[in-house]
N, C-alpha and C positions, 0 to 999 in steps of 0.2 A: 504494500500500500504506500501511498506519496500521498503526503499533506507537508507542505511547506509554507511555511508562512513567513513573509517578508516586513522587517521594520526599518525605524526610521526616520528621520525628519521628515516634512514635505518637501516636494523639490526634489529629493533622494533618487526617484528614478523607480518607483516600489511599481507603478501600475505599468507604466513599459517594460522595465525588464520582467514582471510577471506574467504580462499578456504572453511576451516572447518566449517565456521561459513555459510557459504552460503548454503552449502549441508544439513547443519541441519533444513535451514529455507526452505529448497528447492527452492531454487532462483538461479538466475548465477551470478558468480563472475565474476567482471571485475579489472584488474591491470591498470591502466592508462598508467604507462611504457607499457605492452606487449600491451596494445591497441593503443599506439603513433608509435608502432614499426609497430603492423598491418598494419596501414592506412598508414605508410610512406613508408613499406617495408627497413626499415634500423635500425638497434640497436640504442640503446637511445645516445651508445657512439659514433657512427658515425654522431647521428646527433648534438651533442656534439660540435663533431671534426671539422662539418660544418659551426654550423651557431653559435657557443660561446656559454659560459651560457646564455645571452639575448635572443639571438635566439630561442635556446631550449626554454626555460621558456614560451618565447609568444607562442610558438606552442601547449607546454603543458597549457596554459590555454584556449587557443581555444577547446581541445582536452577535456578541462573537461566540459566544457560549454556543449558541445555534449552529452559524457557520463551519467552526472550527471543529463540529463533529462529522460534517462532510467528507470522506474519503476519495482518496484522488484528484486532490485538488493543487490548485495555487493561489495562497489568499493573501492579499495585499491589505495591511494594517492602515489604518490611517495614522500620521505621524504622531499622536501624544497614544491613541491606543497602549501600547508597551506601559506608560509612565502612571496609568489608574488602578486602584484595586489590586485586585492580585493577577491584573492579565497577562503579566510578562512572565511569571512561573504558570500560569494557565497555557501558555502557547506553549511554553518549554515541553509543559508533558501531553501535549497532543499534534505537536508539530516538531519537525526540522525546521529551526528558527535561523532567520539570516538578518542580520543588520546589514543594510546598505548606506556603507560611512561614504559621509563626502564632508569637506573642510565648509564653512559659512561662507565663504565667495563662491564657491559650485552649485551650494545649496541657493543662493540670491541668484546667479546667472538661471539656476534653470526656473526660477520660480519667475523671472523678468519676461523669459523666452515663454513659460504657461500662460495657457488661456482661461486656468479654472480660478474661478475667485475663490481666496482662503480668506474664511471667515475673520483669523485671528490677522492676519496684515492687513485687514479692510482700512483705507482712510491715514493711512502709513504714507512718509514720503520714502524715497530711497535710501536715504539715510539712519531713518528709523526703519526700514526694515533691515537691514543688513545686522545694526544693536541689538533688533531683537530677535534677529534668526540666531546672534555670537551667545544670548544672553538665556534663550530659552532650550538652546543646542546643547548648552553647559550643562542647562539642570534635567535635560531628555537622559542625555548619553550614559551614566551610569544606569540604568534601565536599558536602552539598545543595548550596552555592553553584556548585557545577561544574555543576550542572546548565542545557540550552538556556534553560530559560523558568522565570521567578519568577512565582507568582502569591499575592499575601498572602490568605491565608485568614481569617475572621474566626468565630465563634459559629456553626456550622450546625445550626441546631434547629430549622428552618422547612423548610419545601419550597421556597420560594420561592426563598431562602439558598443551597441548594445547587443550583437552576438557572442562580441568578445566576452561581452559579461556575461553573458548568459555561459557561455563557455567553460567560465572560470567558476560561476557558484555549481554547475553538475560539478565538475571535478572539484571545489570545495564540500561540497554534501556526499558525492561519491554515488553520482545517480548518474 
């Protein structure tokens, strides 16, 4: 069986290198965002806008409790996922867990280059988000760092990039 699940800042590369990595292992990918938005029928930031971080956060750990019993999968975390409750030793014992490290300027370049609105930089200039992707990276990371496998992510804006990566977490997980 393969269930892997990927963590991480946002920006990190969780839902491309998953999509990619799942179709290699021919498995389905699941994003816990677009799967909390399924089941609730409302974007992650409306339900944000509803019920607060708290709010959010308990939903999203019910949401993974579900998911993360699916077999054969490849399930993309969303980036504080790891940092609530006890979801980061919850993944440990039902997944091959991977952190996907990138440094806070990789993490800003790919989040500059995304189209998705992240709730927590809403209304950020550049300046301030860069503070606070250095400020919140700091206090994520011991949490990704529990995860089985490290793999340093760099700039994925190739195809190439991201097969290399994909490449490199099978022969890290040994799949």
């Amino acid at each position: 069986m393969i269930r892997i699940a990927l963590t991480g800042y946002m920006g990190a590369g969780k839902t491309t290198v998953g999509k990619a990595l799942a179709k290699e292992l021919h498995v389905p990918f699941y994003d816990l965002d677009w799967y909390i938005e399924e089941r609730f029928h409302k974007t992650i930031a409306q339900i944000f806008a509803e019920k607060g971080e708290a709010g959010f956060r308990k939903t999203e750990q019910q949401m993974l409790h579900e998911v993360a019993e699916f077999e054969n999968i490849v399930l993309s975390c969303g980036g504080g996922t790891p940092c609530f409750f006890d979801n980061m030793e919850y993944l440990n014992r039902q997944a091959d867990t991977v952190y996907l490290k990138a440094s806070p300027e990789v993490l800003f370049q790919h989040l500059k280059m995304g189209k998705t609105e992240r709730p927590l930089l809403k209304n950020k200039t550049e300046e301030e988000m860069i503070l606070f992707i250095r400020e919140s990276l700091a206090a994520r990371e011991p949490f990704y760092n529990q995860a089985r496998h490290i793999v340093d992510v760099n700039l994925l804006e190739t195809h190439s990039k991201i097969k290399e990566t994909v490449y490199q977490l099978r022969k890290t997980i040994n799949i």
